[in-house]
Phi, psi and omega in degrees: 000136172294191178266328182299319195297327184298322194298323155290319152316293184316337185265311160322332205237335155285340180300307204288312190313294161325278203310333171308293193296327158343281177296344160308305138326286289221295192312311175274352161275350203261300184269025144275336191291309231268322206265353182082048198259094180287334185281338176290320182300294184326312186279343155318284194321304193260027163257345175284306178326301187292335170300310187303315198289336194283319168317297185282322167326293186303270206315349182271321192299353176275331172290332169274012202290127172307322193289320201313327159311327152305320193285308203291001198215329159297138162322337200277294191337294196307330205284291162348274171304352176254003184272321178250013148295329202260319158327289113025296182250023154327284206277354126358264191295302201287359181250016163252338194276332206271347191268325223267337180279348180270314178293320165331312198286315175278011137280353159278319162325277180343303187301303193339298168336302202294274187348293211295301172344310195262001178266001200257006174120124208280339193285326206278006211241129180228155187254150185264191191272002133256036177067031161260188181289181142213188194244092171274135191269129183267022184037165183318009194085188214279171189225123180256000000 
């Protein structure tokens, strides 16, 4: 193997190094959802960010790499790529399960809402214009 072919491995292999803490990520963001912890999310969050931005940073330098046209025809190559495909969509499914608990968590809010509204009195409870509860405020009564 060359040295170019090592510079690209070498780039490969920080690619896979990313999506393991990705995914890792991904995972404690999942116990930031369930537990309702916004500063762990929030910190997750820009942490994600930065992992990704460092994912494309390495992939655009493999994409310019002059050796890739070379590289692209070896086994290591395929083997490789085919180890952070699958990672890759590893971290997929799990920022899909993480999406799918957030909406989940903000239709148990929601109902709540709904509940704590209508337990506050049935005449009083009205739909906005995009069909959630609200509360109509009857003011103090009548004023002579």
């Amino acid at each position: 193997m060359s040295s170019a072919s090592s510079s690209i491995l070498t780039l490969l292999n920080q690619q896979e190094q990313h999506l393991d803490e990705l995914l890792l990520l991904l995972q404690k963001e999942l116990d930031a959802i369930r537990t309702r912890d916004v500063e762990a999310l929030k910190t997750t969050t820009d942490q994600k960010v930065h992992l990704l931005e460092l994912v494309q940073a390495a992939d655009q330098q493999v994409a310019a790499s002059p050796e890739l046209a070379g590289a692209k025809t070896q086994s290591w190559f395929q083997e490789q790529l085919s180890r952070l495909e699958e990672k890759l969509t590893q971290c997929k499914f799990q920022n899909q399960v993480n999406s799918q608990s957030v909406e989940q968590s903000q239709l148990v809010i929601e109902r709540f809402k709904t509940e704590l509204l209508q337990s506050r009195g049935r005449a009083g409870l009205t739909y906005t214009s995009k069909g959630k509860a609200a509360q109509v405020d009857k003011g103090s009564g009548i004023k002579a």
